[in-house]
C-alpha positions in Angstrom: 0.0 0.0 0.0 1.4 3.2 -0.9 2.4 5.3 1.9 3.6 9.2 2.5 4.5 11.8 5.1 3.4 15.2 4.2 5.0 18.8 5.2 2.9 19.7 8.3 0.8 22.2 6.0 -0.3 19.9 3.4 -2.8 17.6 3.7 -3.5 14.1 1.3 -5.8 16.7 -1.0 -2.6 18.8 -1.9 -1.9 16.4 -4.2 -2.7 17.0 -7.4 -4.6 13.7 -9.0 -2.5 13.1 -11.7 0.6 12.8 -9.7 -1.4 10.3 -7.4 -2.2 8.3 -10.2 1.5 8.0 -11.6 2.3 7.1 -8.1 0.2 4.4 -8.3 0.9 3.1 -11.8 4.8 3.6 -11.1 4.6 1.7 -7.7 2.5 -1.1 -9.6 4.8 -1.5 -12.5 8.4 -0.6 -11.1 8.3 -0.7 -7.7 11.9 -1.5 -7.4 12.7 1.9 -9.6 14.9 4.3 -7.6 14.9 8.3 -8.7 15.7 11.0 -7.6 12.5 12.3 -5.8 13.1 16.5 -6.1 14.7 15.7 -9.8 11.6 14.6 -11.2 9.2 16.9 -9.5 11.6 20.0 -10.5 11.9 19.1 -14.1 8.0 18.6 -13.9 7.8 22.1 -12.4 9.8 23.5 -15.2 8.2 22.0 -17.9 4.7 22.8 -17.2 5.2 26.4 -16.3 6.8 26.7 -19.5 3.8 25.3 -21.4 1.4 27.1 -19.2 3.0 30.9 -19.9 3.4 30.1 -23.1 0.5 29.2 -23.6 -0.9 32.7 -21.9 1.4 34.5 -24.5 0.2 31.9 -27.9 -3.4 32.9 -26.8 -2.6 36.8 -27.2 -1.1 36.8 -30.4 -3.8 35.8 -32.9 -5.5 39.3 -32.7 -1.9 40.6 -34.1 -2.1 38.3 -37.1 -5.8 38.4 -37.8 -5.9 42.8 -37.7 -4.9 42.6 -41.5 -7.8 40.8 -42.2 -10.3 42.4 -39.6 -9.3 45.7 -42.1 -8.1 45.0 -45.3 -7.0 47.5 -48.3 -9.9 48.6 -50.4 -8.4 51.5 -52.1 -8.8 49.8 -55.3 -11.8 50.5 -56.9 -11.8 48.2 -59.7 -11.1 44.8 -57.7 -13.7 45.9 -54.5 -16.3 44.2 -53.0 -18.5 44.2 -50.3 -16.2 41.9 -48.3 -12.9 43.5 -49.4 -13.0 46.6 -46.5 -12.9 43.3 -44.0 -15.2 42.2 -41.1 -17.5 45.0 -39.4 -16.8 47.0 -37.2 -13.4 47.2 -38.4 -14.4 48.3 -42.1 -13.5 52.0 -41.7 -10.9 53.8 -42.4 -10.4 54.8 -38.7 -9.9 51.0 -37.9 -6.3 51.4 -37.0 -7.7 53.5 -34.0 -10.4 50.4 -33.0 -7.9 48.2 -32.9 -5.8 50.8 -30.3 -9.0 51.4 -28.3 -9.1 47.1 -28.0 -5.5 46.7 -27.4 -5.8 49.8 -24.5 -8.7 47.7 -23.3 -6.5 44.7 -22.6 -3.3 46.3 -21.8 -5.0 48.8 -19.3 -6.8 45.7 -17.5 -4.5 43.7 -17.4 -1.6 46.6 -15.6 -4.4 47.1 -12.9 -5.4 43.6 -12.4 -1.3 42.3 -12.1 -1.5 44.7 -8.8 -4.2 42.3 -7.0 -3.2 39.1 -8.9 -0.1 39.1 -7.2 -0.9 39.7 -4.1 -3.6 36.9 -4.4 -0.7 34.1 -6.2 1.1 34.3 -3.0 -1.9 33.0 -1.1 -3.8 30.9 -2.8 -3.2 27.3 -4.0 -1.8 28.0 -7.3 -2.7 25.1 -8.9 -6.4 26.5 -8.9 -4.9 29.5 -9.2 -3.4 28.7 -12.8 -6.0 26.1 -13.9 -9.1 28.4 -13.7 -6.6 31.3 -15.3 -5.5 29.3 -18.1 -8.9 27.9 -18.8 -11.2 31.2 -18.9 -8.3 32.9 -20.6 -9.1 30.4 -23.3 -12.8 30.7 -23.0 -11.9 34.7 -23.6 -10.0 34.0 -26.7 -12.3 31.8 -28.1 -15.2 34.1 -27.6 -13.3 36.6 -29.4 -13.2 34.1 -32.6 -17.1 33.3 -32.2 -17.6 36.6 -33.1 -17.2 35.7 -37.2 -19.6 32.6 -36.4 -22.1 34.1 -34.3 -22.3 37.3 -37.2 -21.4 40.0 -34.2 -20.7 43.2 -35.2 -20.8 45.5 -31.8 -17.4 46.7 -30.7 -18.4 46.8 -27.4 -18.8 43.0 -27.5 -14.6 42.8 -28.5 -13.7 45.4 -25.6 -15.7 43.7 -23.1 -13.6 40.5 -24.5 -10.8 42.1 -24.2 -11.6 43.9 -20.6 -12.0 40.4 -19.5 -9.7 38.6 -21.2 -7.2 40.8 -19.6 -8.3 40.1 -16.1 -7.9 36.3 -16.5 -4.6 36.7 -17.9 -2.7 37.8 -15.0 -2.8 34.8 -13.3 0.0 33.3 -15.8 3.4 35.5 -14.5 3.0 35.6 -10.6 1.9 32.2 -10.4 4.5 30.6 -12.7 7.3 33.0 -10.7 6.1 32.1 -7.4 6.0 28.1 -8.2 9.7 28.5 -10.4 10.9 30.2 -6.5 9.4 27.9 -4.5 11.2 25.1 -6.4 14.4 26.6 -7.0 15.2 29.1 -4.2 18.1 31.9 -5.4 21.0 29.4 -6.9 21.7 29.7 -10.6 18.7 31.3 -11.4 20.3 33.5 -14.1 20.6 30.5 -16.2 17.9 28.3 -15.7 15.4 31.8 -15.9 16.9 32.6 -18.9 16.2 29.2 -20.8 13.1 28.9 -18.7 11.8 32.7 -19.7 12.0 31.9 -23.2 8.2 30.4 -23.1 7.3 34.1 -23.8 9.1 33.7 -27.0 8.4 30.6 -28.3 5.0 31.3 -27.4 4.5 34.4 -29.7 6.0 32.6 -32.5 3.0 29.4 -31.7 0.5 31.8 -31.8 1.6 33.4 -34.7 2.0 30.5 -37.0 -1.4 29.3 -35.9 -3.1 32.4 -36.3 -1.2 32.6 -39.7 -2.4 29.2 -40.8 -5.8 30.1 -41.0 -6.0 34.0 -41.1 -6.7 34.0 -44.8 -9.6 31.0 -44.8 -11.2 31.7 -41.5 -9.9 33.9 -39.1 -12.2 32.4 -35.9 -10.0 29.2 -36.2 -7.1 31.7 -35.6 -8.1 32.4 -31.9 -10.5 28.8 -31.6 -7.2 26.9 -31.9 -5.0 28.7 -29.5 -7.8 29.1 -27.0 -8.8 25.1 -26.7 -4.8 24.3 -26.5 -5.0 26.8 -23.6 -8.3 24.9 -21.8 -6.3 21.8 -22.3 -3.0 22.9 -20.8 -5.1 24.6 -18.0 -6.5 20.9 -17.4 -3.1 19.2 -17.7 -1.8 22.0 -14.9 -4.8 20.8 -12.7 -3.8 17.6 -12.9 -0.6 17.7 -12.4 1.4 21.1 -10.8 2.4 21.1 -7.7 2.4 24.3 -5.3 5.3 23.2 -3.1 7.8 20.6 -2.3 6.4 20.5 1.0 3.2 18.9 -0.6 5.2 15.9 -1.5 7.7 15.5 1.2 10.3 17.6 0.2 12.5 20.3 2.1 10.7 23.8 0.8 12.8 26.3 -0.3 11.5 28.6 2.3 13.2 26.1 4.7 16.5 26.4 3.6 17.0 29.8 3.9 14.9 29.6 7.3 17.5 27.3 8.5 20.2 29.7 7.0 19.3 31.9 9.9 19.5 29.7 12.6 16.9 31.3 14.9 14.9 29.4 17.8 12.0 28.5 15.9 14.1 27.2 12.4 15.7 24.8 14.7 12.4 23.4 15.6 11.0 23.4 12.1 14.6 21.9 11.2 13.9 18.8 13.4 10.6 18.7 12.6 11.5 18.7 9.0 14.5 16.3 9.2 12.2 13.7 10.8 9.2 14.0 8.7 11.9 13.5 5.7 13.5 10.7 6.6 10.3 9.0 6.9 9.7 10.0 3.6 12.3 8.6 1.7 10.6 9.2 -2.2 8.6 8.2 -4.7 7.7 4.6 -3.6 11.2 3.8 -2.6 12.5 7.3 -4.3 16.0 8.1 -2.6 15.8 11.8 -1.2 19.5 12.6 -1.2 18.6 16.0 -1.7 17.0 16.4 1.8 19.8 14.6 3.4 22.4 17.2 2.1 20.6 20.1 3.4 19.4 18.7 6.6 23.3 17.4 7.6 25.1 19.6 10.2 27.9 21.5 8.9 30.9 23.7 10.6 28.7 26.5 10.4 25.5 25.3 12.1 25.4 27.1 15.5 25.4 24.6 18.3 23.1 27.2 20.6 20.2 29.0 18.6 20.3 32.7 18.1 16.8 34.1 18.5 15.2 37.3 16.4 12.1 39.1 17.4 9.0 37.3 16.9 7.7 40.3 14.0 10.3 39.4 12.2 10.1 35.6 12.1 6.5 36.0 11.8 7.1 38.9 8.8 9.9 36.6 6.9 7.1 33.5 6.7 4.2 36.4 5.4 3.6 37.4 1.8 5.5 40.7 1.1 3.4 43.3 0.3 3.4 45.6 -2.2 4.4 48.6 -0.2 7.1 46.0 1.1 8.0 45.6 -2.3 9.1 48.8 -3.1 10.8 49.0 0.0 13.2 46.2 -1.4 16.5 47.5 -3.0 16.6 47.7 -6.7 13.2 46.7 -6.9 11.9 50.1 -8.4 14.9 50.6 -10.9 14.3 47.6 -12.3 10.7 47.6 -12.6 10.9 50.8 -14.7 13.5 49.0 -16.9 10.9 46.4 -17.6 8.2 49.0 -17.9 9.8 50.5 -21.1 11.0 47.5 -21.8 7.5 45.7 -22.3 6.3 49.0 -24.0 8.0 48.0 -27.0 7.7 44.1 -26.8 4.0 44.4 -26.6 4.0 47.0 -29.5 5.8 44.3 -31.7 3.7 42.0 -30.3 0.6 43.6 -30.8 1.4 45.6 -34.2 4.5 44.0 -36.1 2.6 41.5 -38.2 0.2 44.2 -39.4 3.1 47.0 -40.1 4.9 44.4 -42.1 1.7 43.7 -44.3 0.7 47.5 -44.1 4.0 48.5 -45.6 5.2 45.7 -48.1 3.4 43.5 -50.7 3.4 40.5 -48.4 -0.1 38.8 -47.9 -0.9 38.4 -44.5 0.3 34.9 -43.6 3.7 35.5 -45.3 4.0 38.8 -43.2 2.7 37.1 -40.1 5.7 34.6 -40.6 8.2 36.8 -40.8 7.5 39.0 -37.8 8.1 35.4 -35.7 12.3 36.5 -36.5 11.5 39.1 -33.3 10.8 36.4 -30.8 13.5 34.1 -32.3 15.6 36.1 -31.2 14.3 36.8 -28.2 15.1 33.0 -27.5 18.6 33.5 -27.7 19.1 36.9 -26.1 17.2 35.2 -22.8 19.3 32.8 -22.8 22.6 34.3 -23.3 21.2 37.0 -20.7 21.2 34.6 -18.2 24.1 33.1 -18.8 26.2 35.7 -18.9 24.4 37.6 -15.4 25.4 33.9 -13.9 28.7 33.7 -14.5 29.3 37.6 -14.2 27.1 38.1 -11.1 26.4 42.0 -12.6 22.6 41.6 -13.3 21.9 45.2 -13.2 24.9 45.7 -15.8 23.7 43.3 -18.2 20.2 44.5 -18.5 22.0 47.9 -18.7 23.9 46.9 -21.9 21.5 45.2 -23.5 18.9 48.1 -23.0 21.2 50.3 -24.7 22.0 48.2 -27.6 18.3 47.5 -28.2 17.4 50.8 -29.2 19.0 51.5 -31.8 18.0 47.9 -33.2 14.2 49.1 -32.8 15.0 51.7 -35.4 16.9 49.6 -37.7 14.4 47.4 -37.8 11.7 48.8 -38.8 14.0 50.5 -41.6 14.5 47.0 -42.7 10.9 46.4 -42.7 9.7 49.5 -45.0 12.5 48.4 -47.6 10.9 44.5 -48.2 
């Protein structure tokens, strides 16, 4: 009979259903297989928030590739139709400015909602938390694609898609975060973010060649295809995320550094820890080397406790706030730098295809395709970000140079662009 020892805030519920059920199968098939228990569940962890937040960003694109359609060229008077000026509402010459008032609508809900949604990521479950995100934010998109099917016309119908859409979308970055730090604490996190991050890459390029695919023979399967892969991943989280290591017997992140400080009530936790561990030694017979190497006394474990004040115990094991937040060195600097920063990715993201069409002879699937180069290079650039903050332990100094050498790319590229 399978057996387990949970963290002492998890209960036999915590555990997601799929992860029970592999249990079960793996204990019934292998049950002499030994792996590494925190291996497997880490890799797990990295793999599904990659799918999940790039799935968040696949399920924004299509309304990028689809504007050039939505509002086509009808200037010539000698090939027009009644079709040619593209679907209604966006048939008029001011359509450039609808599709600003619907990107506003998203962009505007979704920098007020990210406020609240992170402060509600650090205390909720965040498998919930990410399912029910990942599946109305594919409901939203889908809804926006009915519109060709159901014959709507009423642009408030797209800005209250958008208004909502936007909402349900901020569940994807502080939950993934949260669950990538709960998992992986502070080591080496230049690198493995910078592989990890580039999920927002490869999924703009999804959702473009998607959206492209069907763009020019109908547009709803443009945002129906993104939005049931996003339901279905949404499900496939549900099933299988899980929020902390505690959850399945593991030493949580949290505890290490806890234990780093060496106060009265780590020590506790510590041995309360160590033992509920070592009764759990993995996966149906996993070894759990990992919490054996954390939990082992070392030359610079204190043999008395040092004490702190019980506010700042009890503030360290709190969420941070956001006033808190800011309070945090750097913090501020660095959210301006992304500030300006996503100011121009989401203009390429929400713009490029169409500016590539608007100003060359490419249809819209060809022009689509091309503006995927952006995010392949994005891919690298993460990566190589990462990489090199790692080994040079200068964050601040590499987001500094690569800021500056961006901008006069920006330029250049759209250069490029008007001479295709």
């Amino acid at each position: 009979m399978l057996q387990h020892r949970y963290g002492k805030n998890s209960n036999m519920y915590d555990i997601p259903l799929g992860v029970w059920a592999v249990q079960k199968l793996s204990l019934a098939c292998c049950p002499r297989l030994q792996l590494r228990k925190d291996f497997i569940f880490k890799v797990s962890t990295i793999i599904l928030t990659y799918l999940a937040y790039a799935a968040y960003h696949m399920s924004r694109k299509p309304i990028s590739v689809v504007k050039s359609v939505l509002h086509e060229n009808c200037t010539n008077p000698s090939n027009s139709t009644d079709n040619d000026c593209g679907y209604p509402p966006f048939d008029v010459p001011d359509a450039s400015t609808l599709f600003g008032t619907l990107d506003s609508a998203f962009l505007v809900t979704y920098a007020i909602s990210m406020f609240l949604s992170g402060i509600v990521a650090e205390r909720v479950s965040l498998r919930y938390y990410l399912s029910l995100g990942m599946l109305f934010s594919g409901l939203f998109t889908l809804l926006f694609g009915a519109a060709k099917s159901w014959n709507i016309h009423n642009m408030w119908y797209f800005v209250l898609v958008q208004v909502l859409g936007g909402i349900v979308q901020t569940t994807g970055w502080p939950g993934v975060v949260t669950l990538m730090a709960r998992w992986f604490g502070r080591s080496k996190r230049g690198l493995i973010f910078g592989i990890w991050n580039s999920h927002t890459s490869v999924g703009n390029i999804l959702g473009t060649l998607i959206a492209a695919h069907f763009v020019e023979s109908n547009w709803m399967l443009s945002f129906a295809v993104p939005g049931a892969i996003m339901a279905a991943l949404g499900f496939v989280m549900f099933l299988f995320i899980v929020d902390d290591p505690e959850i399945v017997g593991l030493p949580s992140t949290r505890t290490h550094l806890a234990v780093n400080h060496s106060n009265a009530y780590d020590d506790d936790e510590r041995i309360s820890n160590v033992a509920s561990f070592e009764a759990n030694r993995g996966f149906h017979g996993y070894t759990d080397d990992y919490t054996e190497i954390n939990h082992r006394a070392s030359e610079r474990t204190p043999i008395l406790p040092r004490s702190r004040s019980p506010a700042v115990a009890q503030t360290e094991r709190n969420a941070v706030g956001i006033l808190q937040a800011l309070l945090i060195p750097g913090v501020v600097e660095f959210s301006l730098c992304l500030f300006f920063a996503k100011l121009v990715s989401y203009t390429f993201l929400y713009w490029l295809p169409l500016y590539i069409q608007s100003s060359t002879t490419l249809s819209p699937s060809v022009a689509a395709d091309l503006s995927t180069l952006f995010d392949i290079g994005g891919i690298f650039g993460a990566i190589a970000a990462g990489t090199v903050s790692d080994y040079s332990g200068m964050p601040a100094t590499t987001c500094f140079v690569l800021l500056i050498c961006s901008a006069p790319l920006v330029n250049i590229k759209f250069n490029n662009y008007k001479n295709v």
